[in-house]
C-alpha positions as CSV (number, residue, x, y, z in Angstrom):
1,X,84.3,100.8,5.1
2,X,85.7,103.6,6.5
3,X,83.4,106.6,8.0
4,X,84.3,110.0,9.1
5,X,82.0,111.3,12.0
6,X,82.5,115.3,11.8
7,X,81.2,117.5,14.7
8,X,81.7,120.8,14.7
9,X,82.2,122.8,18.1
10,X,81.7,126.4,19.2
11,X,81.9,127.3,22.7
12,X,80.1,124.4,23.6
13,X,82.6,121.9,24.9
14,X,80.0,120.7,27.4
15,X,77.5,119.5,25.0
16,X,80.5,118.5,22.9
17,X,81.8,116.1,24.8
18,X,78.6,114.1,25.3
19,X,78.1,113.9,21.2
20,X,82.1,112.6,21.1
21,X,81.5,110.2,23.7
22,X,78.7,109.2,21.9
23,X,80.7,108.0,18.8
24,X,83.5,106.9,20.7
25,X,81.1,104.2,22.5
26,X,79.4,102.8,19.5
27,X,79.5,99.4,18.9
28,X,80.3,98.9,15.3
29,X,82.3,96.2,12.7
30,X,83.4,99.8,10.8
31,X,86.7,101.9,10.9
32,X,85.2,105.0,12.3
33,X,87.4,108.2,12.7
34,X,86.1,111.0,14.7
35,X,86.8,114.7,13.8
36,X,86.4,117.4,15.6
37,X,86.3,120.7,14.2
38,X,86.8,123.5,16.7
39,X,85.8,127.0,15.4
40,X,87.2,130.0,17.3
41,X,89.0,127.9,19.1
42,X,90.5,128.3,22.6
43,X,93.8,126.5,23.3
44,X,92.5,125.6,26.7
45,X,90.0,123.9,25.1
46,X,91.6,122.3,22.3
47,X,94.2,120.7,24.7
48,X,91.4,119.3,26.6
49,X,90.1,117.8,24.2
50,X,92.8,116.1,22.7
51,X,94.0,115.0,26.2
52,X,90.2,113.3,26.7
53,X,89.5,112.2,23.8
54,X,92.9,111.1,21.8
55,X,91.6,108.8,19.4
56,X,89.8,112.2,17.7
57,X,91.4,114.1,14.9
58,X,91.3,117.6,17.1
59,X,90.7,120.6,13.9
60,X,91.3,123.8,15.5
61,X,90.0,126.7,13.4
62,X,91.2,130.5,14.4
63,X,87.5,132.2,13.5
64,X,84.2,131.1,13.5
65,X,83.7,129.4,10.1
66,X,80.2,129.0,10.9
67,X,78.9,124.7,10.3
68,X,79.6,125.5,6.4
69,X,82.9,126.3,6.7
70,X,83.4,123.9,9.9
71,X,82.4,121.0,7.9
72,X,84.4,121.5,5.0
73,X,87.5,121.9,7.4
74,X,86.5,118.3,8.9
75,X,86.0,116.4,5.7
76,X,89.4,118.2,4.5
77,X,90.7,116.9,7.6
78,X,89.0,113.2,6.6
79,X,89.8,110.3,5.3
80,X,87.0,108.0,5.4
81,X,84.7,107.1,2.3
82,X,81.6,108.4,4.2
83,X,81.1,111.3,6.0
84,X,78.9,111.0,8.5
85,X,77.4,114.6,10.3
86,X,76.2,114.8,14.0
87,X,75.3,117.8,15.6
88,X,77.5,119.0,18.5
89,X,73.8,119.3,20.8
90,X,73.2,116.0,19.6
91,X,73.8,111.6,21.1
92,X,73.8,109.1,18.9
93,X,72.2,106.1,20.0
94,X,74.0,102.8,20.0
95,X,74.1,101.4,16.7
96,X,73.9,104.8,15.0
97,X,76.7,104.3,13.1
98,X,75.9,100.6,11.7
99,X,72.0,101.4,10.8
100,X,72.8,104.7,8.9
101,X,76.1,102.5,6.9
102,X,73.5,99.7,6.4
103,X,71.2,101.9,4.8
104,X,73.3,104.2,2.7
105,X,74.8,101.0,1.3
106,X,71.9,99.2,0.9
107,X,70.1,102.5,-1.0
108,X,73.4,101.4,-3.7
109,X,75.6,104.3,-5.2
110,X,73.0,106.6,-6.8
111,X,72.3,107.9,-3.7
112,X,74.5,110.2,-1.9
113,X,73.5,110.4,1.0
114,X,70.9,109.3,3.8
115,X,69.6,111.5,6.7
116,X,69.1,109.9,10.1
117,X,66.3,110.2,12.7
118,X,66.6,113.3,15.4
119,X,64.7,112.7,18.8
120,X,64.5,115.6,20.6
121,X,65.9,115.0,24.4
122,X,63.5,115.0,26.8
123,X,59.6,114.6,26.9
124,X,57.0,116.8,26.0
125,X,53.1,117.9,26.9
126,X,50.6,119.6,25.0
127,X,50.5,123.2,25.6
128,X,47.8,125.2,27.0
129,X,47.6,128.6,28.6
130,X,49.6,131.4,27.9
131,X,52.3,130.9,25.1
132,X,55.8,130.4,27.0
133,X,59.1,131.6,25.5
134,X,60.3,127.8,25.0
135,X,56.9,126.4,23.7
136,X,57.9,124.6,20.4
137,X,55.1,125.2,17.8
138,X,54.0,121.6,15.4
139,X,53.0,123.0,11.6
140,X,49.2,122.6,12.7
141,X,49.8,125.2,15.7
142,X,49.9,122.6,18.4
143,X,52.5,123.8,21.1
144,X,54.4,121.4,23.1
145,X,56.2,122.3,26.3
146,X,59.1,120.6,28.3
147,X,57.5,118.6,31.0
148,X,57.6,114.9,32.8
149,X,55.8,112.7,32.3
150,X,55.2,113.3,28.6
151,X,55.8,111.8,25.3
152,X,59.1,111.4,23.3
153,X,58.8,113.9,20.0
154,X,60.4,114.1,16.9
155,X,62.8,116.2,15.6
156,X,63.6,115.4,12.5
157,X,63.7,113.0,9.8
158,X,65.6,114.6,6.9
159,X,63.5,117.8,5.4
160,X,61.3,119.0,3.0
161,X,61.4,122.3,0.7
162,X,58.3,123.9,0.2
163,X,57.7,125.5,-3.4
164,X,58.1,129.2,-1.6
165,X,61.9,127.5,-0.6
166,X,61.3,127.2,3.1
167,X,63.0,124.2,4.4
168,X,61.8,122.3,7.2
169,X,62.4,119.5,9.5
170,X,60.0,116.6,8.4
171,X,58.2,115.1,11.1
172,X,58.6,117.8,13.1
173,X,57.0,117.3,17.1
174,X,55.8,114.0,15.8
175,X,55.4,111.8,18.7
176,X,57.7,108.9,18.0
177,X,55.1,106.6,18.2
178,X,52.3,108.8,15.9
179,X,51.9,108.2,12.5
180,X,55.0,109.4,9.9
181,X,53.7,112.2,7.7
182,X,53.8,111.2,4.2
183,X,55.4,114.7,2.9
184,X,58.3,113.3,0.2
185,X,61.5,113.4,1.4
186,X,63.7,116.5,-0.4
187,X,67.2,116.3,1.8
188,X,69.1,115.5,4.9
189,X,69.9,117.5,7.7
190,X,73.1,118.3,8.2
191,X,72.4,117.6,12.1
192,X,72.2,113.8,11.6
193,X,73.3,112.8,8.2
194,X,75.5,109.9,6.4
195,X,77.3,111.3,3.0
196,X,79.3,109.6,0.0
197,X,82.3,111.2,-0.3
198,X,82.3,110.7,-3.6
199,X,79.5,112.6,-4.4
200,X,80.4,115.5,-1.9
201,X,83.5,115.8,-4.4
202,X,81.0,115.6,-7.5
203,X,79.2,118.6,-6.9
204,X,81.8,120.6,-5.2
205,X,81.0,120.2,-1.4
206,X,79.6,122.3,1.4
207,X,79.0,126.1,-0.2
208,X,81.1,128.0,3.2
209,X,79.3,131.7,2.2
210,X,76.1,130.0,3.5
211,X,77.9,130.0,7.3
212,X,74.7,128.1,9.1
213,X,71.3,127.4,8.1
214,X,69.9,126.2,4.6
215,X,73.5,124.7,3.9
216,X,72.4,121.1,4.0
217,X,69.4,122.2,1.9
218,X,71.8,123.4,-0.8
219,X,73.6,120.3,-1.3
220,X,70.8,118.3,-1.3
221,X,69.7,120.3,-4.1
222,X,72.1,119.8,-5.9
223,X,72.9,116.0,-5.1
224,X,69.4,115.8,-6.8
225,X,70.2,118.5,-9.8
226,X,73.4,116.1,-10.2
227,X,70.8,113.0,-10.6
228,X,71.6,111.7,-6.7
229,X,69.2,110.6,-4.5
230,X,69.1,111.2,-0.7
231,X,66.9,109.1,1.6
232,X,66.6,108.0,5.0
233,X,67.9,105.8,7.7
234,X,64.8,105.0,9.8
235,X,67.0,103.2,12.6
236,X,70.0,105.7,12.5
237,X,69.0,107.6,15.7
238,X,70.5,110.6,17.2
239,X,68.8,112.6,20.5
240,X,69.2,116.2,20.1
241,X,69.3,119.0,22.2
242,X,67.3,121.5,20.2
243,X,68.6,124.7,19.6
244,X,71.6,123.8,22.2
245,X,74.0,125.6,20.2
246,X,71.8,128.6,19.3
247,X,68.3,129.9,20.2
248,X,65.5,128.3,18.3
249,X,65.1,131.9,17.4
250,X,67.0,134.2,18.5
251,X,67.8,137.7,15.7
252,X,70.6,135.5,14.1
253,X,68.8,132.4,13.2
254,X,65.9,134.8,11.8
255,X,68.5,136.6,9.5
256,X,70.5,133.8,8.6
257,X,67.1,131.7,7.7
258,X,65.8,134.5,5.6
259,X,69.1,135.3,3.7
260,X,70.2,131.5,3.0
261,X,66.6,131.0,2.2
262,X,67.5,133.1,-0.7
263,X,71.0,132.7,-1.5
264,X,70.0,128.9,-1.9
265,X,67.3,129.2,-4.5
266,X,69.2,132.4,-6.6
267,X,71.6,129.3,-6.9
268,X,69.4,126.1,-7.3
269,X,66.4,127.0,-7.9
270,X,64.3,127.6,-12.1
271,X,63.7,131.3,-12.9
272,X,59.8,130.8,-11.7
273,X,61.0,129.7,-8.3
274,X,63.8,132.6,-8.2
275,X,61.0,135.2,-9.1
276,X,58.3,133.7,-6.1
277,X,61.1,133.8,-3.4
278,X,62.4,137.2,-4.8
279,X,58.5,138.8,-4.2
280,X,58.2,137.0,-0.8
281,X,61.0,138.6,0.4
282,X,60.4,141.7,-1.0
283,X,56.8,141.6,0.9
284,X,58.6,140.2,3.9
285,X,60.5,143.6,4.0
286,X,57.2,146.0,3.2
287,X,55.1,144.2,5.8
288,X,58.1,144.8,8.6
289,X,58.3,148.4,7.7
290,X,54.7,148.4,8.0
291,X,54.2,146.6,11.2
292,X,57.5,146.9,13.2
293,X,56.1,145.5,16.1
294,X,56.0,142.1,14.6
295,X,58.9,142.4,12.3
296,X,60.9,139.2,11.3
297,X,64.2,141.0,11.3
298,X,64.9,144.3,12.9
299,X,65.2,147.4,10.7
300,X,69.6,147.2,11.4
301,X,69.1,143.6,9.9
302,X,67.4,144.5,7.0
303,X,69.9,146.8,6.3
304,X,72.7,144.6,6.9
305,X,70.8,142.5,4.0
306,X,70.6,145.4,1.4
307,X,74.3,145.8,2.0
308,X,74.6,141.8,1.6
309,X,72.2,141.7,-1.4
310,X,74.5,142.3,-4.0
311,X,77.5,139.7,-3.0
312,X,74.7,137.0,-2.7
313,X,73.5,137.5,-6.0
314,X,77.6,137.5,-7.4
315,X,77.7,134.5,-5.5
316,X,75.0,132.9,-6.7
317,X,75.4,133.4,-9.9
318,X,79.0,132.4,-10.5
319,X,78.2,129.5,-8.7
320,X,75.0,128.8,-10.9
321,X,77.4,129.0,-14.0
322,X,79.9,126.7,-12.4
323,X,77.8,124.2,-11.7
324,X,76.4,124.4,-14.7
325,X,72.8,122.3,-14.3
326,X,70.0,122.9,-16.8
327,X,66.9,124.5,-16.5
328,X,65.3,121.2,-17.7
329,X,67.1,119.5,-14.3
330,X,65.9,122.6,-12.6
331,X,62.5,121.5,-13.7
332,X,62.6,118.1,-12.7
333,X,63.9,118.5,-8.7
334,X,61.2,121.3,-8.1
335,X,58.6,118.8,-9.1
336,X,59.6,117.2,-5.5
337,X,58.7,120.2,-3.7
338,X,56.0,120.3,-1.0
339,X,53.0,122.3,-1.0
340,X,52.9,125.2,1.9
């Protein structure tokens, strides 16, 4: 079997080095090929890299396509059966490759695609005291902070959508050896995933208006509308870097959250589900007009997404007609979502 490993590089060539040397090193019976996507790129940089690393398929892009668009240049760029996705901020471990193969072929064909497990680097300690710009924050409020000694956490092990459309990393600052949360499985992250190629062409691929965040979400959804499944390979192991490539958040990953968070479910999602997200975003807005000292997005981004509004709904809804899924379908994939 042949796999295509696509990373996708943006100013980063430090950290992207370590995640090709990663893949270059693994120990595998496959055919791997290794592609590297290179948005905005530099020629200095795109020399480099084909000088250090000449076994890689070197994609230079002339913008920033965003991960979206970065991907879908790679697997153009591809030739293997399976495409497998690693983060640029991220190492896979030895045996990466093999154990998320093993299980993507063992889950058989109606699956399309499996997500691996994310470690973040490092270790971690509880919390306390004052709250500290790089404190990452569990789903129960526990805060973790950076520190040695600690203990190994989680980053991810595929994610869940909530029934308001919020995706998440499941797992999240679960220390490696704590018990698993038993939240169903809804997709893979796009940070640590293995992918049929096949059903990547089924349902038309990586949607590029989405440019990062809630793109892997998207084509989950719609590996499930198509009747897929996606699970998880337990033993495919990547250690990431979090937020490496951009601030955990930072204005942009705010704004892109909140308008991908809609863009996805105007496309994917049953009219109930359309309607709920619709309202929560419309409160979203009203309470940061209210309270602009606690505002998700500043007043400029808000209306940067009024301006936006319109070509997201065009978008969606050509793309809802193309892809042409049922309301009953639409039905039966929301029945997967996760309480708040």
């Amino acid at each position: 079997m042949l796999a295509s490993v696509i990373i996708v590089d943006w100013k980063r060539a430090d950290l992207t080095d370590r995640a090709v040397r990663s893949v270059l090193a693994q120990r595998t019976d496959h055919d791997v090929e290794l592609v590297l996507v290179v948005n905005e790129a530099d020629p200095g940089d795109v020399a480099r890299f084909r000088a250090d690393h000449p076994r890689a398929v070197v994609v230079p892009v002339t913008r920033n396509e965003g991960f979206a668009g970065g991907v879908t240049r790679g697997i153009a760029a591809a030739t293997g059966e399976v495409v497998v996705l690693l983060n640029n901020d991220a190492v896979a471990d030895n045996g990466f490759v093999d154990a998320g193969l093993a299980a993507l072929t063992a889950a058989g064909p109606g699956t399309a695609a499996v997500a691996g497990t994310a470690v973040l680097e490092g270790t971690f300690v509880r919390a306390t005291g004052a709250d500290l710009p790089d404190d990452l924050v569990a789903a129960d409020g526990t805060r973790w902070r950076r520190d040695s000694p600690g203990v190994a956490l989680v980053n991810g092990t595929g994610v869940v959508l909530t029934v308001d459309g919020n995706g998440r990393d499941r797992d999240w600052l679960t220390p490696i050896e704590g018990a698993r949360e038993t939240t169903a499985l809804f997709g893979f992250s796009g940070g640590a995933a293995f992918v049929r190629r096949s059903a990547l062409d089924a349902v038309g691929g990586f949607d590029e208006s989405l440019f990062m965040y809630y793109e892997d979400v998207d084509l989950s959804w719609r590996f499930r509308l198509a009747g897929f499944e996606v699970g998880h390979a337990p033993h495919a192991v990547v250690v990431h870097r979090h937020a490496g490539s951009s601030g955990s958040d930072s204005p942009l990953v705010r704004y892109q959250s909140l308008r991908n968070r809609l863009a996805v479910v105007l496309r994917d999602g049953s009219t109930r589900l359309v309607l709920r997200v619709v309202a929560r975003t419309v409160l979203r807005w009203a309470r940061d007009v209210a309270r602009p000292d606690g505002a998700q997005l500043a007043p400029s981004q808000w209306r940067r997404f009024g301006l936006e509004a319109r070509g997201i709904v065009r978008h969606a809804r050509r793309a809802r007609r193309a892809d042409g899924f049922a309301p009953a379908d639409r039905r039966r994939v929301e029945a997967l979502l996760a309480r708040r």
